[in-house]
Backbone as JSON Lines, residues from 0, in Angstrom:
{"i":0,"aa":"X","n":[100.96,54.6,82.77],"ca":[99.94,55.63,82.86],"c":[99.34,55.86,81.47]}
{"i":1,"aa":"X","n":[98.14,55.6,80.9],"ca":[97.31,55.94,80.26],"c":[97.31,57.19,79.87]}
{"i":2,"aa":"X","n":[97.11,57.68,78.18],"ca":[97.35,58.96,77.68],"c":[96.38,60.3,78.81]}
{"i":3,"aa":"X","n":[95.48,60.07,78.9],"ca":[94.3,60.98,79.37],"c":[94.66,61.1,81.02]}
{"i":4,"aa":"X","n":[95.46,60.01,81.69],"ca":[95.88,60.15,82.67],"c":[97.21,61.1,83.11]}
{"i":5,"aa":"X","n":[98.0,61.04,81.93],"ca":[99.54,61.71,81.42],"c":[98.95,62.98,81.29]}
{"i":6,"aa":"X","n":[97.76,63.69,80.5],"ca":[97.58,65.01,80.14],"c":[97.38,65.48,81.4]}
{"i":7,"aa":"X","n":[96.34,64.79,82.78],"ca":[95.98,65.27,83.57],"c":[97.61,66.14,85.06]}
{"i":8,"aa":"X","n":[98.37,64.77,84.56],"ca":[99.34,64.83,85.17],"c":[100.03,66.2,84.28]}
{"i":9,"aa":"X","n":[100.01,66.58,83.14],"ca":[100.77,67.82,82.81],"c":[99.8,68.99,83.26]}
{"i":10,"aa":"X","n":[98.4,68.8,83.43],"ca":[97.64,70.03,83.23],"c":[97.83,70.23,85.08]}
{"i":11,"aa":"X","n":[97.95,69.21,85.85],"ca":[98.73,69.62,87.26],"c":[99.67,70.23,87.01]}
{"i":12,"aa":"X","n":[101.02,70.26,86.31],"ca":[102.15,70.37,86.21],"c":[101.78,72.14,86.23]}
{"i":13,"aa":"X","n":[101.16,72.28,85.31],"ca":[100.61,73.66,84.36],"c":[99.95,74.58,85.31]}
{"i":14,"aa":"X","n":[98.76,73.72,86.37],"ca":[98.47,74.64,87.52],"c":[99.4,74.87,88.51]}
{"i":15,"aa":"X","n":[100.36,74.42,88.89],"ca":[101.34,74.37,89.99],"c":[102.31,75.85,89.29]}
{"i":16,"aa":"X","n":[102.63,75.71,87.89],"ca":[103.1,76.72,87.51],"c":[102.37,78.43,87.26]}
{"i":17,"aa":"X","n":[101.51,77.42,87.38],"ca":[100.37,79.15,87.25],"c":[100.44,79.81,88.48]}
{"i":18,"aa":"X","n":[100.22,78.82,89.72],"ca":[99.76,79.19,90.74],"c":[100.95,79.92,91.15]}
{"i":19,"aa":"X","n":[102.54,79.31,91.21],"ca":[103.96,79.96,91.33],"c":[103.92,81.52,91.03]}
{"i":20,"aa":"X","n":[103.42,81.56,89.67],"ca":[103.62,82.91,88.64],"c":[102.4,84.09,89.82]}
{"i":21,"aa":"X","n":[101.59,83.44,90.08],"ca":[100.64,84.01,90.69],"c":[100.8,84.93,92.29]}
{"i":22,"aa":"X","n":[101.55,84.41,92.91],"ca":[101.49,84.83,94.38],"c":[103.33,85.14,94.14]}
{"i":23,"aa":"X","n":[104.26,85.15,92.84],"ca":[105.26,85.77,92.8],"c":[105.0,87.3,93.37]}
{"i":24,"aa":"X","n":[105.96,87.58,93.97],"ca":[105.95,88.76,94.28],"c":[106.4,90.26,93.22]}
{"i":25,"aa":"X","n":[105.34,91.1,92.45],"ca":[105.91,91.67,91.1],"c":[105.22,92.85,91.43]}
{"i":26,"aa":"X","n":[106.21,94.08,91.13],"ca":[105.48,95.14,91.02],"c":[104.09,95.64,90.55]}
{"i":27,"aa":"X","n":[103.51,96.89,91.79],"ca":[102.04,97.13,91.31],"c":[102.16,97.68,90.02]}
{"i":28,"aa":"X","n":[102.88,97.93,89.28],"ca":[102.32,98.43,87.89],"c":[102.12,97.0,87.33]}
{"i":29,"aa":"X","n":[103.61,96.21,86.98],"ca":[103.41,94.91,86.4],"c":[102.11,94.36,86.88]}
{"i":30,"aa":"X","n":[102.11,93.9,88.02],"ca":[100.85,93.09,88.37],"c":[99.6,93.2,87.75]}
{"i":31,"aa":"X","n":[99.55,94.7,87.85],"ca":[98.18,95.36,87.01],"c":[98.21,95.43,85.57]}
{"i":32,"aa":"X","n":[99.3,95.07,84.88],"ca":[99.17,95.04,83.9],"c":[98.9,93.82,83.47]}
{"i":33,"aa":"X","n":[99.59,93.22,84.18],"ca":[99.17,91.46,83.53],"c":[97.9,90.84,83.96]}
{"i":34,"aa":"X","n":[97.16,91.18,85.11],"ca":[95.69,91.22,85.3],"c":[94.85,91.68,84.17]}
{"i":35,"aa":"X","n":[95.06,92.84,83.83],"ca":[94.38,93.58,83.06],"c":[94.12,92.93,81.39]}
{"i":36,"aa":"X","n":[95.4,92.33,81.24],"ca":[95.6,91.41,79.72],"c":[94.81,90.77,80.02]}
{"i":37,"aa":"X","n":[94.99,89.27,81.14],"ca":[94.16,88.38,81.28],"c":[93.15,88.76,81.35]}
{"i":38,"aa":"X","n":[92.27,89.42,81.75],"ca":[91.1,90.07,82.21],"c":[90.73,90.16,80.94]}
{"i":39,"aa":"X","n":[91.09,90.96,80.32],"ca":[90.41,91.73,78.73],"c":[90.88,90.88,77.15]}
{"i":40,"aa":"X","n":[91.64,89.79,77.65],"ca":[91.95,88.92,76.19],"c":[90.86,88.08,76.17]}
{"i":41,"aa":"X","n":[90.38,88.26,74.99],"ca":[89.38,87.14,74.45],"c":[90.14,85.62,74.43]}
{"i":42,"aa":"X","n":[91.47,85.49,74.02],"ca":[92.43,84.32,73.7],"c":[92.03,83.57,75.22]}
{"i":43,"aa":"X","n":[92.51,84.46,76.15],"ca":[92.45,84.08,77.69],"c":[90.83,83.51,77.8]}
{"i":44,"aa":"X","n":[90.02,84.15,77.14],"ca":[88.65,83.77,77.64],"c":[88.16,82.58,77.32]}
{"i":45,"aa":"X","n":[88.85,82.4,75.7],"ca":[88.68,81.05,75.42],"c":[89.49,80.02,75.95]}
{"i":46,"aa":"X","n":[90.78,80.25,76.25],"ca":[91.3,78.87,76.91],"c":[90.5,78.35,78.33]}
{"i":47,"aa":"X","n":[90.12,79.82,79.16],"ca":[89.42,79.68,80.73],"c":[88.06,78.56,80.18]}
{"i":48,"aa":"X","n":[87.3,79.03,78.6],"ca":[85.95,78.25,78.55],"c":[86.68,76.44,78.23]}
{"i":49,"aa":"X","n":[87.65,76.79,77.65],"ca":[87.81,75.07,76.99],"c":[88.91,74.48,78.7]}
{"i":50,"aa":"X","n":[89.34,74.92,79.6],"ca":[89.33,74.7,81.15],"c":[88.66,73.98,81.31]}
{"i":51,"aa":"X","n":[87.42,74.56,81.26],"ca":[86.44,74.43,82.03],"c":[85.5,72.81,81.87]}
{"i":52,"aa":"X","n":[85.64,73.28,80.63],"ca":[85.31,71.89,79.8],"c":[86.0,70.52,79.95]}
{"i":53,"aa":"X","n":[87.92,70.97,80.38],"ca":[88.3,69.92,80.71],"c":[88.31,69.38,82.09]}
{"i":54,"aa":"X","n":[87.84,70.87,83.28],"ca":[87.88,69.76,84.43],"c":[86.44,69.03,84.51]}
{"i":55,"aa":"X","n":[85.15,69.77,83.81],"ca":[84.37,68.24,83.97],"c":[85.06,66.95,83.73]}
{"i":56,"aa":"X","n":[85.72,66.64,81.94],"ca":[85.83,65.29,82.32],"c":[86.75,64.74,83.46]}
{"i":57,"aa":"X","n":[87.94,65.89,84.15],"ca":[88.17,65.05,84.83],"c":[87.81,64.91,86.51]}
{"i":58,"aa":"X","n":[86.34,65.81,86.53],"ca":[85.64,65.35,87.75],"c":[85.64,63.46,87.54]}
{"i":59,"aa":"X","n":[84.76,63.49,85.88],"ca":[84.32,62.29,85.92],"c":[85.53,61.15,85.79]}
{"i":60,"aa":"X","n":[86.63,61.41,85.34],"ca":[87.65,60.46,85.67],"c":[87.88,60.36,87.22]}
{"i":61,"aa":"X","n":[87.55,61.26,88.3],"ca":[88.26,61.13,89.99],"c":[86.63,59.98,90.13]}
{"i":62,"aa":"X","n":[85.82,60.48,89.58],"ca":[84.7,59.69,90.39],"c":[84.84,58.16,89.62]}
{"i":63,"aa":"X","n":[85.24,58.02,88.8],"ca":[85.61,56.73,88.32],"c":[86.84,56.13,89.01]}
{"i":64,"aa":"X","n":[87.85,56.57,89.44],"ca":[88.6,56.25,90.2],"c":[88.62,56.21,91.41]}
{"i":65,"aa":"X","n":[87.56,56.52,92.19],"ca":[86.73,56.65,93.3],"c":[85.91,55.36,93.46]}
{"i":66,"aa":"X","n":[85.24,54.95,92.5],"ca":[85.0,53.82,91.97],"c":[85.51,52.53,92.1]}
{"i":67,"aa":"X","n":[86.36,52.51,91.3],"ca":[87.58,51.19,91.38],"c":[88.17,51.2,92.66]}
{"i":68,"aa":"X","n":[88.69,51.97,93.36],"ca":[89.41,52.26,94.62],"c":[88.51,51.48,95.2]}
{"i":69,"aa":"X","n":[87.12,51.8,95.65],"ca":[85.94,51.1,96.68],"c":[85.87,49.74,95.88]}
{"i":70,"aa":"X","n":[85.77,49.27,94.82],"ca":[85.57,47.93,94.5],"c":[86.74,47.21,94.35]}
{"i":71,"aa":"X","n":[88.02,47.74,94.45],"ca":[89.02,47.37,95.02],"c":[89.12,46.43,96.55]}
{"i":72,"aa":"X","n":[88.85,47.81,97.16],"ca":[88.88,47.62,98.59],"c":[87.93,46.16,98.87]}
{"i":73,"aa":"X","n":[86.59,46.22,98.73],"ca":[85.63,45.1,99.11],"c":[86.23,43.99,98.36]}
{"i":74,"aa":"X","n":[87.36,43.99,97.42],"ca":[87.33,42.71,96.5],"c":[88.47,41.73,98.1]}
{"i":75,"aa":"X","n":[89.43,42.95,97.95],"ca":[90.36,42.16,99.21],"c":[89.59,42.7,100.41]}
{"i":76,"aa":"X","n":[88.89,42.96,100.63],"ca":[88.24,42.88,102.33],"c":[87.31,41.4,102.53]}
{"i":77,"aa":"X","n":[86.82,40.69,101.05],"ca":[86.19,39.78,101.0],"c":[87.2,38.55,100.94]}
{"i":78,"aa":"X","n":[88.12,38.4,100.16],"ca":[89.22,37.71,100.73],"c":[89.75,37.94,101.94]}
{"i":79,"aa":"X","n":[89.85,38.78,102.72],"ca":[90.81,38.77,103.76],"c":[89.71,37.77,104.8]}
{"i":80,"aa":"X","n":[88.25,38.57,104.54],"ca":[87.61,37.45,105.44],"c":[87.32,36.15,105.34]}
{"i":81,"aa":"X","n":[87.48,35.85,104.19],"ca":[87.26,34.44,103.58],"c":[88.43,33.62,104.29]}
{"i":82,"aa":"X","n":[89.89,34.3,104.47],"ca":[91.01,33.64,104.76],"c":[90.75,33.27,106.66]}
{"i":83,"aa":"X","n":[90.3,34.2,107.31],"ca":[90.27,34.88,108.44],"c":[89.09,33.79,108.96]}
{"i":84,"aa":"X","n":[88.12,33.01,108.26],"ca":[87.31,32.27,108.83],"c":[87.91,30.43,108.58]}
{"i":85,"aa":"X","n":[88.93,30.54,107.89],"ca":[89.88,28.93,107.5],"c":[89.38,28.64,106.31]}
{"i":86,"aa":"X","n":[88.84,29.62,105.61],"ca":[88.79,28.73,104.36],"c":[90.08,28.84,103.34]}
{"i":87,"aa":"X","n":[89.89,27.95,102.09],"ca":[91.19,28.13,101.63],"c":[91.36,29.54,100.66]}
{"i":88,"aa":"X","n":[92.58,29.64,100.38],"ca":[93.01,30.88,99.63],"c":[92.36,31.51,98.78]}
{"i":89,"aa":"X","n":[91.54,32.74,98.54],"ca":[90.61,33.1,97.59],"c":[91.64,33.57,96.46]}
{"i":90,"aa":"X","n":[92.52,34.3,96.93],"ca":[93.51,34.73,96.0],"c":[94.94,34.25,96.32]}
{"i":91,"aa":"X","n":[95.38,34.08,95.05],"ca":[96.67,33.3,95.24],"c":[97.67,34.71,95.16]}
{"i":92,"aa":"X","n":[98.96,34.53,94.93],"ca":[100.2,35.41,95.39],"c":[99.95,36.08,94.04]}
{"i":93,"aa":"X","n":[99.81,35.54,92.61],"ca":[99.74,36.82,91.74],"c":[98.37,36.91,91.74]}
{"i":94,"aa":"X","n":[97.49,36.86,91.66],"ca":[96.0,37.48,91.94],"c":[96.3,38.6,92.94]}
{"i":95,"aa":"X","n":[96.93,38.22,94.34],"ca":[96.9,39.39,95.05],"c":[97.68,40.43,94.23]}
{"i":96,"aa":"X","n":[98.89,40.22,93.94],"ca":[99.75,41.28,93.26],"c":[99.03,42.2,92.27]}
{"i":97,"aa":"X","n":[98.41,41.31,91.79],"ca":[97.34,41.9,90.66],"c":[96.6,42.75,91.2]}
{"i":98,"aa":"X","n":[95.84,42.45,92.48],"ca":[94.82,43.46,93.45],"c":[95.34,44.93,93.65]}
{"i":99,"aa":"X","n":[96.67,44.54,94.25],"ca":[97.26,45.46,95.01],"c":[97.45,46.43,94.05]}
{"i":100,"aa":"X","n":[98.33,45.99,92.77],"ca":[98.68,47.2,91.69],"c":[97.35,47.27,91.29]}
{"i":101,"aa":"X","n":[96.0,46.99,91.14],"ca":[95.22,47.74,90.84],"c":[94.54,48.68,91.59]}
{"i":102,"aa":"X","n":[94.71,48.18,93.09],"ca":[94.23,48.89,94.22],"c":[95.62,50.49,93.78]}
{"i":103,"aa":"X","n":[96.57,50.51,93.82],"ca":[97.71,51.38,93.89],"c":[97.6,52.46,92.44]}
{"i":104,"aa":"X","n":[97.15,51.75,91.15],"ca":[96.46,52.68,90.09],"c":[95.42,53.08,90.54]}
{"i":105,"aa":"X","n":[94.64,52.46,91.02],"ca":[93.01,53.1,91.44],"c":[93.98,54.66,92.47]}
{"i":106,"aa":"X","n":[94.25,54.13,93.13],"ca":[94.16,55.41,94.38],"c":[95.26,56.33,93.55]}
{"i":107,"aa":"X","n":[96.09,56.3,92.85],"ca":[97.15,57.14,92.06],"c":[96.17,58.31,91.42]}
{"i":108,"aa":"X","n":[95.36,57.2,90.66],"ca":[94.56,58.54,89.71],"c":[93.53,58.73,90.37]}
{"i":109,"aa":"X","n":[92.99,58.64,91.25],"ca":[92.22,59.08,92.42],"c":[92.66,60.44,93.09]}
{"i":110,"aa":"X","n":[94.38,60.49,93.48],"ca":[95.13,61.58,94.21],"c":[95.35,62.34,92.68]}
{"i":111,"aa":"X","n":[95.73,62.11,91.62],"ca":[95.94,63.03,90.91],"c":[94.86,63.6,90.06]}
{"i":112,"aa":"X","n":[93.93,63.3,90.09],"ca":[92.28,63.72,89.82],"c":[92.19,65.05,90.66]}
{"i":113,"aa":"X","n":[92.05,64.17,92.23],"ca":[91.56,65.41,92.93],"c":[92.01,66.59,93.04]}
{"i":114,"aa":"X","n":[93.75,66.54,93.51],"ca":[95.07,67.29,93.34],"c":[94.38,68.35,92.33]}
{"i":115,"aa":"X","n":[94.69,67.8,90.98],"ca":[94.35,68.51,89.77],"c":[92.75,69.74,89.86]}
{"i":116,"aa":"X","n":[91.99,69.26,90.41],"ca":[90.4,69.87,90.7],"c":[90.64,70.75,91.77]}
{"i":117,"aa":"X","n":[91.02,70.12,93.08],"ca":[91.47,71.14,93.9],"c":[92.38,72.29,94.07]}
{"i":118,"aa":"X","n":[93.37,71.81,93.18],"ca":[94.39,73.16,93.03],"c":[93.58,74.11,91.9]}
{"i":119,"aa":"X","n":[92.96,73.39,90.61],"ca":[91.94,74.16,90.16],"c":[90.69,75.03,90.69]}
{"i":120,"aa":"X","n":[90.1,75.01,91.91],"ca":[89.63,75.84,92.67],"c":[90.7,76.84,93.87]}
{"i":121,"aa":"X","n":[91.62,76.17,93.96],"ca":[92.62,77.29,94.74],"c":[92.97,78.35,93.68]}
{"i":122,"aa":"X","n":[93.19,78.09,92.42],"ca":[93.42,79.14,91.43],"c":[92.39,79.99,91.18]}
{"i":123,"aa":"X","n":[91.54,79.35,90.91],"ca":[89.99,80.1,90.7],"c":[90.34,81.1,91.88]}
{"i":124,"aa":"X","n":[90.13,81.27,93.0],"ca":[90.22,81.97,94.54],"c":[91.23,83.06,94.62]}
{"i":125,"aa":"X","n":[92.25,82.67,94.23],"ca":[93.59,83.27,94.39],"c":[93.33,84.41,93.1]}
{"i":126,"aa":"X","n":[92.76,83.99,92.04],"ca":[92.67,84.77,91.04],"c":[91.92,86.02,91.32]}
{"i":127,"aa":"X","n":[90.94,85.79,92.14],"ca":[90.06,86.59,92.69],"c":[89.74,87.86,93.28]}
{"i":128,"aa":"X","n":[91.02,86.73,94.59],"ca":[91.51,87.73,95.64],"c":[92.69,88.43,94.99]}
{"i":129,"aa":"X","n":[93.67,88.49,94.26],"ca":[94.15,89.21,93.4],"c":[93.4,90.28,92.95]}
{"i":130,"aa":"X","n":[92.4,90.04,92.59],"ca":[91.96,91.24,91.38],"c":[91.26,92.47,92.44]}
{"i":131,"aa":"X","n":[90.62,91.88,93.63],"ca":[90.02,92.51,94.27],"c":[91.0,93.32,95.29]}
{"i":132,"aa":"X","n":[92.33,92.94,95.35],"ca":[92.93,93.66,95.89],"c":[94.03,94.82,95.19]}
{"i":133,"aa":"X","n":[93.92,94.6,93.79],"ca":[94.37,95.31,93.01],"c":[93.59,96.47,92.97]}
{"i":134,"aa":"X","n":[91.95,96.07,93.2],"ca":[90.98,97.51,93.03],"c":[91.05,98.05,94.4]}
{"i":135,"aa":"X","n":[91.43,97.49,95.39],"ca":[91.63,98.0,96.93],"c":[92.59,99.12,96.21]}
{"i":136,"aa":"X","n":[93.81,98.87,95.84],"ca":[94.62,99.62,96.11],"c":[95.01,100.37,94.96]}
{"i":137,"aa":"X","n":[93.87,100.73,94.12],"ca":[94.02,101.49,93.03],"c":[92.9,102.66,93.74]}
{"i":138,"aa":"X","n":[91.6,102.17,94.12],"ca":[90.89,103.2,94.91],"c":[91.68,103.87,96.0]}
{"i":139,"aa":"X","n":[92.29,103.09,96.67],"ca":[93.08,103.59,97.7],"c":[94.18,104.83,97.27]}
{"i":140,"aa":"X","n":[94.63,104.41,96.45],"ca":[95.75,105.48,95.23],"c":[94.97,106.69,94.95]}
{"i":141,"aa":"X","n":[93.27,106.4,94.48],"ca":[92.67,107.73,93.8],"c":[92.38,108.15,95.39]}
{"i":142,"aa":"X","n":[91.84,107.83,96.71],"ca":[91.58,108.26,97.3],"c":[92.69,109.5,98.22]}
{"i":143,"aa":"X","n":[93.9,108.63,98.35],"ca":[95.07,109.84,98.27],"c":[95.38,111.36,97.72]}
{"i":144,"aa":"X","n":[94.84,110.33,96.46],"ca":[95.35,111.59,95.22],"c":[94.08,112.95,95.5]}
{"i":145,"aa":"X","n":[93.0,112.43,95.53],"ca":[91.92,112.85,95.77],"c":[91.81,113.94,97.32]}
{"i":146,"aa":"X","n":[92.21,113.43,98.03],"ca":[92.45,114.05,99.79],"c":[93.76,115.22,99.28]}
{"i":147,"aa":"X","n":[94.62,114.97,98.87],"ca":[96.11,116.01,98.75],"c":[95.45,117.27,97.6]}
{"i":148,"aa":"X","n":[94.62,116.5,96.7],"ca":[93.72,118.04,95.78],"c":[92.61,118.68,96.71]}
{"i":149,"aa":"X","n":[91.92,117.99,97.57],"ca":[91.17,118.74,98.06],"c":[91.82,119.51,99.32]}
{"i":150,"aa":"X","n":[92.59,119.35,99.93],"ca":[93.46,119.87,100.99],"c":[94.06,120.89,100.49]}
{"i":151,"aa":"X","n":[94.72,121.01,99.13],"ca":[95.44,122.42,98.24],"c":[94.49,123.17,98.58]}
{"i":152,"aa":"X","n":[93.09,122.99,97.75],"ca":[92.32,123.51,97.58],"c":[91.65,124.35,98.49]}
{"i":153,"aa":"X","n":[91.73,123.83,100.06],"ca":[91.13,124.35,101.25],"c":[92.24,125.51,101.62]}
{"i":154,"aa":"X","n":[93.32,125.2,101.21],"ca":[94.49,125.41,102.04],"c":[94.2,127.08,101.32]}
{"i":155,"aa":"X","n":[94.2,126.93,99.62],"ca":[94.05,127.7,99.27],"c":[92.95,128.84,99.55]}
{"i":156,"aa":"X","n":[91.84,128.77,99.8],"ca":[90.1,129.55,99.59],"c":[90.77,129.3,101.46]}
{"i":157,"aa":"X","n":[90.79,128.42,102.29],"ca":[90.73,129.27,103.86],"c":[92.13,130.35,104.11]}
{"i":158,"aa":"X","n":[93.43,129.79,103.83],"ca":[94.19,130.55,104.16],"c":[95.01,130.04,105.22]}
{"i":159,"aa":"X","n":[94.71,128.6,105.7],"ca":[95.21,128.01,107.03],"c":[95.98,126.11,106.89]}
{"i":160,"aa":"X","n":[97.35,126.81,106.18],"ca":[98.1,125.45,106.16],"c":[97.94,124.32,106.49]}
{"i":161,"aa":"X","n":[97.79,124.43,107.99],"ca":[97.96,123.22,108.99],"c":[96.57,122.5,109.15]}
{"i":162,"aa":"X","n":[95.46,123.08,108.28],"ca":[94.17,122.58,108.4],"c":[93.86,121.99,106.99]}
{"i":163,"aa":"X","n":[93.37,120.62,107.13],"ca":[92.65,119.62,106.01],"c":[91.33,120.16,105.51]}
{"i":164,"aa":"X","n":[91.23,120.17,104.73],"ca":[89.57,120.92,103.8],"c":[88.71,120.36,104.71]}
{"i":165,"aa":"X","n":[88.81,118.88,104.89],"ca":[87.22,118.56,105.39],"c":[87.33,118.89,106.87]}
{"i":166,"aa":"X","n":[88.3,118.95,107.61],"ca":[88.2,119.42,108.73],"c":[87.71,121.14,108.88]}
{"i":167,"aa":"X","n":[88.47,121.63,108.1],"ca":[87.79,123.21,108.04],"c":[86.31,123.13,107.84]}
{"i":168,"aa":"X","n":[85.77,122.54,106.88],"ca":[84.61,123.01,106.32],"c":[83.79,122.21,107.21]}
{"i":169,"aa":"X","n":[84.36,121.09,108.02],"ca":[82.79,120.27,109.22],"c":[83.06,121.64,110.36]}
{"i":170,"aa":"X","n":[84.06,122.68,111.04],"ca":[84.41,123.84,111.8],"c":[83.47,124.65,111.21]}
{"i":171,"aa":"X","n":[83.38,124.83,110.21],"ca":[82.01,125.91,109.45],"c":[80.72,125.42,109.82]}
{"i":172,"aa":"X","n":[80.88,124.66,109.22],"ca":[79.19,123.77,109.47],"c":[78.66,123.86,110.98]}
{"i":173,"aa":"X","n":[79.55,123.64,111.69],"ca":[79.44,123.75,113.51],"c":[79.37,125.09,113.83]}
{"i":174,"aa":"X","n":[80.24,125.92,113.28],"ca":[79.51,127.3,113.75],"c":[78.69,128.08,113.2]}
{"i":175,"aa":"X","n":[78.33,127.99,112.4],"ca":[76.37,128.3,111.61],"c":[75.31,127.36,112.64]}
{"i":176,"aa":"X","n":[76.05,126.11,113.06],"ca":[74.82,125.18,113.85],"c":[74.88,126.24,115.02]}
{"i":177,"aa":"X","n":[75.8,126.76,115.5],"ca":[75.96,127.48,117.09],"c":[75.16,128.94,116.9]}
{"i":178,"aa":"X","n":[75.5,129.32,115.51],"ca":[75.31,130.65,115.3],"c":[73.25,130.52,114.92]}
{"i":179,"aa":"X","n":[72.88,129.46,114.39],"ca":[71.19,129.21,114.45],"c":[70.89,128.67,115.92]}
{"i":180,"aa":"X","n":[71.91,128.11,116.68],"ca":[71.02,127.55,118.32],"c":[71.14,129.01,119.12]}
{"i":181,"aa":"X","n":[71.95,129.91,118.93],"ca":[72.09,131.02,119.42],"c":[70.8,132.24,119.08]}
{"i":182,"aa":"X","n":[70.54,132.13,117.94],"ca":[69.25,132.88,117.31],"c":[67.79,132.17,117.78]}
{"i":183,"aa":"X","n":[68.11,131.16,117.95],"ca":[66.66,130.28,118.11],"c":[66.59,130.63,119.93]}
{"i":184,"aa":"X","n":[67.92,130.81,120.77],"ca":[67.29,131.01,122.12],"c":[67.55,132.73,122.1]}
{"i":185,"aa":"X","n":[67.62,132.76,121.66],"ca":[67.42,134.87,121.35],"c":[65.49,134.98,121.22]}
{"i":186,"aa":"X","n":[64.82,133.85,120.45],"ca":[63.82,134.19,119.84],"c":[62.88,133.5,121.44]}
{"i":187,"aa":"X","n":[63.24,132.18,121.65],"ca":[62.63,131.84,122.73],"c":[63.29,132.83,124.05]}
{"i":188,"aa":"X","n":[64.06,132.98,124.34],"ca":[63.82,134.1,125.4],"c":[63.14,135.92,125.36]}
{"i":189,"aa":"X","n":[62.69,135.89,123.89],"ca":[62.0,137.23,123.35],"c":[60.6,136.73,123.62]}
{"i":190,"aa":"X","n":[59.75,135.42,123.36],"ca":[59.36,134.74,123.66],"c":[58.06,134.93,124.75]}
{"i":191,"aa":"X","n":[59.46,134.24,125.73],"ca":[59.4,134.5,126.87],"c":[58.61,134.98,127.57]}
{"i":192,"aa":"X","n":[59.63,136.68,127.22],"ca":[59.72,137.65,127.74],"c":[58.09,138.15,127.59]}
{"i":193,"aa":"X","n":[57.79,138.06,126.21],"ca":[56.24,138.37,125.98],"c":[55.11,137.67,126.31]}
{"i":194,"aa":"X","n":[55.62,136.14,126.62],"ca":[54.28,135.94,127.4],"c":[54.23,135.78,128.86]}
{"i":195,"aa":"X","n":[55.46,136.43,129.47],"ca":[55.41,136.95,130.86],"c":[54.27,138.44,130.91]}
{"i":196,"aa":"X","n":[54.59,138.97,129.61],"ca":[54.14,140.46,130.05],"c":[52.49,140.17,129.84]}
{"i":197,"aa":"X","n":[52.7,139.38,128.61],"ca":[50.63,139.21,128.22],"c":[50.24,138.63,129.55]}
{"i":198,"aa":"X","n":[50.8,137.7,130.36],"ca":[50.23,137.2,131.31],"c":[50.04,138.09,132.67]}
{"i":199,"aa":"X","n":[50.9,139.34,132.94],"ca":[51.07,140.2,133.91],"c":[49.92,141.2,133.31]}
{"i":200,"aa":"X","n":[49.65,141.34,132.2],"ca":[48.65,142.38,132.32],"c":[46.92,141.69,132.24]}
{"i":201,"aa":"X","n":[47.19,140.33,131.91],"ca":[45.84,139.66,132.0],"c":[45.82,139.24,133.5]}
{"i":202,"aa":"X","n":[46.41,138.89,134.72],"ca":[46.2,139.19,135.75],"c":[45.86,140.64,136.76]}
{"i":203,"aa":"X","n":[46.58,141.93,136.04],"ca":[46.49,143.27,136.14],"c":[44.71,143.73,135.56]}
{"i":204,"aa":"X","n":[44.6,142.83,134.85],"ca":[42.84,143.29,134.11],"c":[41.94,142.78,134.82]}
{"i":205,"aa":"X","n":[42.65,141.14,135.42],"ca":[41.02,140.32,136.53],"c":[40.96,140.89,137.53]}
{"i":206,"aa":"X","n":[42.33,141.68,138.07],"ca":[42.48,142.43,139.53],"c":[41.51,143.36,139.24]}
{"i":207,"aa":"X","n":[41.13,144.18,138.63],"ca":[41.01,145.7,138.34],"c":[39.03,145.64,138.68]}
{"i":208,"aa":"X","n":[38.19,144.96,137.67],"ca":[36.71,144.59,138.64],"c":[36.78,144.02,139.81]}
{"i":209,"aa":"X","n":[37.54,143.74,140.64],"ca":[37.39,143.11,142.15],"c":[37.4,144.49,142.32]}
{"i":210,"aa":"X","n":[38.18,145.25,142.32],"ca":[38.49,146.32,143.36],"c":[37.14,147.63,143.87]}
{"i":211,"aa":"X","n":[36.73,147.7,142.38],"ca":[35.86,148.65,141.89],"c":[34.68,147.71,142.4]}
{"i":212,"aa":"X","n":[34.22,146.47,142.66],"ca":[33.02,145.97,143.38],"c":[33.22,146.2,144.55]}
């Protein structure tokens, strides 16, 4: 294995260990604390940029080995047919041997290319969903904390234990709505009442010249 091939094989080694450290199971304080380092170290920011830098080249090492693998393949698919129609041997016993271990390096650093890129996007992901569930459940924490102060608080100014602030105060809100639908048909049946009477005496007024003609 080739030096640049050996690093790739440790920098697998290195994500497999990250990824371990990662989905370990560690207390929410720890957890949040070691997010929070990574998150806010510049040191961290620069190794993530010079990362980054290294899985381009080794996109371009998988697609080079992607490469050889396919011109592999057609070298013995063109012998096999050459043999397969009676002609004589295109490749002899070490030529093939030769094929094969190059066909077997080709596809090696082919699987450990990709391996390496793909577990590098499972980390990317995992890192993610980590952080976003750390803020789940830190909002979730203030939102607690937040509900048990405002509930004192109700408990305190209403006077009624067994009742939650926001439940008391939507019970208020509903009876001011009852106590204005109650005033509003007070006003329409006053209403009413008055243009029953304007209308009884403007029929009482058209009666009144019939009679007298």
């Amino acid at each position: 294995m080739t030096l640049y091939y050996s690093m790739v094989f440790m920098l697998l080694m290195l994500e497999m260990f990250i990824f371990g450290s990662l989905i370990f199971p560690l207390p929410f304080t720890w957890r949040r604390r070691l997010f929070t380092f990574i998150s806010e170290s510049p040191l961290v920011a620069k190794v993530q940029y010079g990362m980054k830098i290294t899985f381009i080249f080794i996109t371009v090492l998988f697609i080079d080995s992607v490469n050889r693998v396919y011109r592999v393949q057609l070298e013995l698919a063109a012998a096999s047919k050459s043999e397969m129609r009676g002609g004589a041997a295109v490749l002899g016993g070490s030529e093939r041997m030769e094929v094969q271990a190059r066909k077997f390096y080709s596809q090696r650093n082919m699987y450990l290319c990709g391996f390496t890129l793909f577990l590098s996007l499972i980390l990317n992901r995992t890192y993610v969903m980590i952080l976003d569930q750390l803020r789940l459940e830190e909002e979730l924490k203030e939102l607690k904390g937040d509900s048990s102060v405002k509930s004192k608080k109700s408990v305190n100014a209403l006077g009624d234990p067994s009742e939650p602030g926001e439940v008391a105060k939507l019970k208020e809100q509903l009876k001011a709505k009852d106590r204005d639908i109650e005033h509003l048909k007070k006003q329409a049946d006053g209403l009413s009442r008055e243009y029953n009477r304007l209308g009884d005496q403007t029929s009482a007024s058209d009666a009144t010249p019939k009679k007298e003609r």
